[in-house]
C-alpha positions in Angstrom: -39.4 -3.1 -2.8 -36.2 -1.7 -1.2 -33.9 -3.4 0.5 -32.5 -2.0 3.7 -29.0 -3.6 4.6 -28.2 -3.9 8.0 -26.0 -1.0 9.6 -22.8 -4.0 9.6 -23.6 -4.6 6.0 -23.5 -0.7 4.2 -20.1 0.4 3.6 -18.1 2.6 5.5 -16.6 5.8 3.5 -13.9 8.0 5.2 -14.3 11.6 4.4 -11.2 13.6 4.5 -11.6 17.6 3.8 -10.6 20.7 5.4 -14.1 22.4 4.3 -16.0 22.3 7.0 -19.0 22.8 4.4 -18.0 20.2 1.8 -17.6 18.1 4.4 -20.7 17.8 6.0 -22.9 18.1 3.0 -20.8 15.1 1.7 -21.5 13.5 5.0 -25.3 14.1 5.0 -25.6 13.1 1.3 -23.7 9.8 1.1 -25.4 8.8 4.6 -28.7 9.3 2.4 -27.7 7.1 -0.1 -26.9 4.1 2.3 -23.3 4.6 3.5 -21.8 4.5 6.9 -19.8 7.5 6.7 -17.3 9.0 9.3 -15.5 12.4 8.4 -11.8 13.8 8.7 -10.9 17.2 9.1 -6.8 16.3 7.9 -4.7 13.7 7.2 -3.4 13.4 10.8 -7.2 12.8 11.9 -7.6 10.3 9.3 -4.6 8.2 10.1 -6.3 8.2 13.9 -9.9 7.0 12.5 -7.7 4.5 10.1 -6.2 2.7 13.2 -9.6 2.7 15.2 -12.1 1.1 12.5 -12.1 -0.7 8.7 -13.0 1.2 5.8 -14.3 0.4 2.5 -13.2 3.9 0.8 -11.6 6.9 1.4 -12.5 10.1 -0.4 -9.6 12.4 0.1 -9.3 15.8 -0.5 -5.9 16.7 -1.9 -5.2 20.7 -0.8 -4.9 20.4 2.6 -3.6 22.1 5.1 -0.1 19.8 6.4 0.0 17.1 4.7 -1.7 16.6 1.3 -4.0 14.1 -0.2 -0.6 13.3 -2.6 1.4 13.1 0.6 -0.9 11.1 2.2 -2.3 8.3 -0.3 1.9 8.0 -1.1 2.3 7.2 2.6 -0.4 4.7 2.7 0.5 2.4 0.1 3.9 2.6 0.9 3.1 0.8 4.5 3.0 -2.6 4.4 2.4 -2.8 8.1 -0.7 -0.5 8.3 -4.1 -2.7 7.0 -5.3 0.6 5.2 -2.3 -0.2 2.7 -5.0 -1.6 -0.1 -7.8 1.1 0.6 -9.9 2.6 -2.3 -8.6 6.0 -2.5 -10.9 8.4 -4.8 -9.5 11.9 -4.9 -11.1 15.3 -4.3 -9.1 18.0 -6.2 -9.9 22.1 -7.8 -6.3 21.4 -9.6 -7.3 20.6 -13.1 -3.9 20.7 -15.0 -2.9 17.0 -16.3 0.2 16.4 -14.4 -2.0 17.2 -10.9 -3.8 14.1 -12.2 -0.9 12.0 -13.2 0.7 12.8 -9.5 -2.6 11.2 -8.2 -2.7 8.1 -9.9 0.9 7.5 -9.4 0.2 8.0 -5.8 -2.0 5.2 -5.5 -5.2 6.6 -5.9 -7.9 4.6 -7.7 -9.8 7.4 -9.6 -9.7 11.4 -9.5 -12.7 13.8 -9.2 -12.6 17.7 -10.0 -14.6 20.0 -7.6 -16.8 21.5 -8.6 -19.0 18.0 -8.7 -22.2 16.7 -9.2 -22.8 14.9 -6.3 -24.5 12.1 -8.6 -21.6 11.6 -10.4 -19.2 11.3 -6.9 -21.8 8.4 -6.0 -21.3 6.5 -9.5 -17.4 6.9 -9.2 -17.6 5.7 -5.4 -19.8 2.7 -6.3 -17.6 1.6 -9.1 -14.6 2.0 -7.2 -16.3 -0.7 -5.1 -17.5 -3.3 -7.3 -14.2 -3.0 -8.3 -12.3 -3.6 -5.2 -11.9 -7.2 -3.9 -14.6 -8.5 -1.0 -12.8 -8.9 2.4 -14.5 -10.6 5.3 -16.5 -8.4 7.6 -14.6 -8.9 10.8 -16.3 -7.2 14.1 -13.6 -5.5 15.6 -13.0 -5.5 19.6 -13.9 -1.5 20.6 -11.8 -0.2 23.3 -13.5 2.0 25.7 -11.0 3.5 28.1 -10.1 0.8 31.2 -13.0 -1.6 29.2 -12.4 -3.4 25.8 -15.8 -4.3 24.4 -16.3 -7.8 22.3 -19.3 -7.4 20.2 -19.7 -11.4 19.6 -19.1 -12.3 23.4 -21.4 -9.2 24.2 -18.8 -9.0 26.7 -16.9 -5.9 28.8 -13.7 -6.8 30.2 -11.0 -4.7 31.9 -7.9 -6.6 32.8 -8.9 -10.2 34.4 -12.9 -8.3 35.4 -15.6 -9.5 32.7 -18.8 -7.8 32.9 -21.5 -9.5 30.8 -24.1 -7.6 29.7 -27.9 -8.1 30.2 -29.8 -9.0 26.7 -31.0 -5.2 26.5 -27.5 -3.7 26.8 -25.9 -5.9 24.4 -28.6 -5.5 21.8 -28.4 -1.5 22.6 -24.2 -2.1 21.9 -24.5 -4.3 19.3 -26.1 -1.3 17.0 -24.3 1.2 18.2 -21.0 -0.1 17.7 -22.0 -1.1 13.9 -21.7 2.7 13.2 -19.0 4.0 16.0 -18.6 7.3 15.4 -22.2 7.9 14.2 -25.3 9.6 16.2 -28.3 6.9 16.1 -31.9 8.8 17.1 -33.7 7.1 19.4 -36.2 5.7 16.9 -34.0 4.0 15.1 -32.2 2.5 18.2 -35.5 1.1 19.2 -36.1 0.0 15.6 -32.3 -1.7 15.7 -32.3 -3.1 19.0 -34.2 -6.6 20.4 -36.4 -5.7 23.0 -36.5 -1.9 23.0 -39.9 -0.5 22.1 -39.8 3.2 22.9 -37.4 6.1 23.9 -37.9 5.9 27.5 -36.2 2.5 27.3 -33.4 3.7 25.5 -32.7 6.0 27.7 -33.0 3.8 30.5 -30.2 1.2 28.9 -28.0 4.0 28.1 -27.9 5.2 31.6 -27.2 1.4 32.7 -24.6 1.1 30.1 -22.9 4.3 31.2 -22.7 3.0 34.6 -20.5 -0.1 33.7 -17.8 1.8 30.7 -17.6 5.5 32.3 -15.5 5.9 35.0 -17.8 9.2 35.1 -21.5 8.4 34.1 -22.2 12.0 34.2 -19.5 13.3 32.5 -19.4 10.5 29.4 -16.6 10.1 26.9 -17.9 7.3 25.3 -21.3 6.9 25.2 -22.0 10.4 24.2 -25.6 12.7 23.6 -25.3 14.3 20.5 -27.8 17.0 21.2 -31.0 16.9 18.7 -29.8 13.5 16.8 -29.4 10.7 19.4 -26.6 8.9 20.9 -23.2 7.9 19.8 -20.4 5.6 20.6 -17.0 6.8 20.7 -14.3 4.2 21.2 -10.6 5.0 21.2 -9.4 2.1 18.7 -10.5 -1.3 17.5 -8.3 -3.9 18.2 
């Protein structure tokens, strides 16, 4: 039998490429093989995902345009303030030539892939990568949501001195979609997720509610977004 890990459980891969294609076949593919995976289209979107959410591993493309995977891994592990100092850094590369490499790995990088790849062997390298890295506690961040800051364990909104607590429905509905912020959940498996929800209608019902309490235009969200054809998502602005 397999065993399905919980949304909190899987880890969470950053994807950083400038390919448009790479990147979403890379997205769709390590998604099917049990990651949480949010993409990057540059370095300065990844340093903005970096101080919204934790990561378990970053693959990194290093010809980008601005600043380069090199560049960037460099930066990171010289920042002792920034918590994505110690993150698993595999590199993405077409530059074969042996001192390419050797800039990598003295970058801080943790290993060093050649495109073209077999997508089998990026998932070896990725899981090895993480057996290898040390276990951290999983801490649930706090989600900021424009004027509202969300507390998964409180199931709580609060803005300033207001505190909106949410009805069981709503915070189940939360609850799973702030596991995978930045990811579109279909219906199904919201219901599936979420305590209490049996069907789409009822989904569709709680986000409407929940829109109500963190948009300051329910019609117009920013937040809790329709991603046309998949489902919903939940975009915060940072985790605190």
């Amino acid at each position: 039998m397999n065993t399905v890990l919980s949304p909190a459980l899987k880890p969470h891969i950053l994807v950083v490429d400038d390919d448009d294609r790479l990147r979403s076949l890379l997205r769709r593919y390590l998604a099917e093989q049990g990651f949480v995976v949010t993409t990057a289209i540059h370095a300065a979107d990844a340093r903005a995902k970096l101080q919204s959410l934790r990561y378990d591993l970053m693959v990194l493309d290093v010809m980008m345009p601005g600043e380069t995977g090199f560049a960037f891994t460099q930066s990171l592990r010289g920042d002792t303030k920034s918590s994505a100092k110690q993150l698993p850094i595999l590199l993405l590369t077409a530059r074969s030539e042996s001192a390419d490499r050797i800039e990598g790995f003295e970058s801080g990088a943790d290993d060093y892939l050649l495109k073209p790849f077999e997508p089998r062997e990026l998932l070896l390298r990725i899981n090895a990568i993480l057996r290898r890295a040390p276990k951290t506690a999983i801490v649930v961040p706090e989600l900021k949501l424009g004027a509202w800051s969300y507390n998964v364990q409180r199931d709580e909104l609060r803005s300033a001195n207001t505190v909106v607590r949410l009805t069981d429905m709503e915070a189940s509905l939360m609850r799973v979609l702030a596991t995978e912020p930045g990811v579109a959940l279909s219906r199904e498996a919201l219901a599936e997720r979420s305590k209490g929800i049996v069907n789409d209608r009822t989904i569709d019902v709680q986000v409407t509610r929940l829109r109500r309490k963190i948009e300051s235009d329910p019609k117009n969200p920013r937040y809790l977004v329709t991603v046309r054809g998949e489902g919903y998502m939940l975009r915060p602005d940072i985790s605190l």
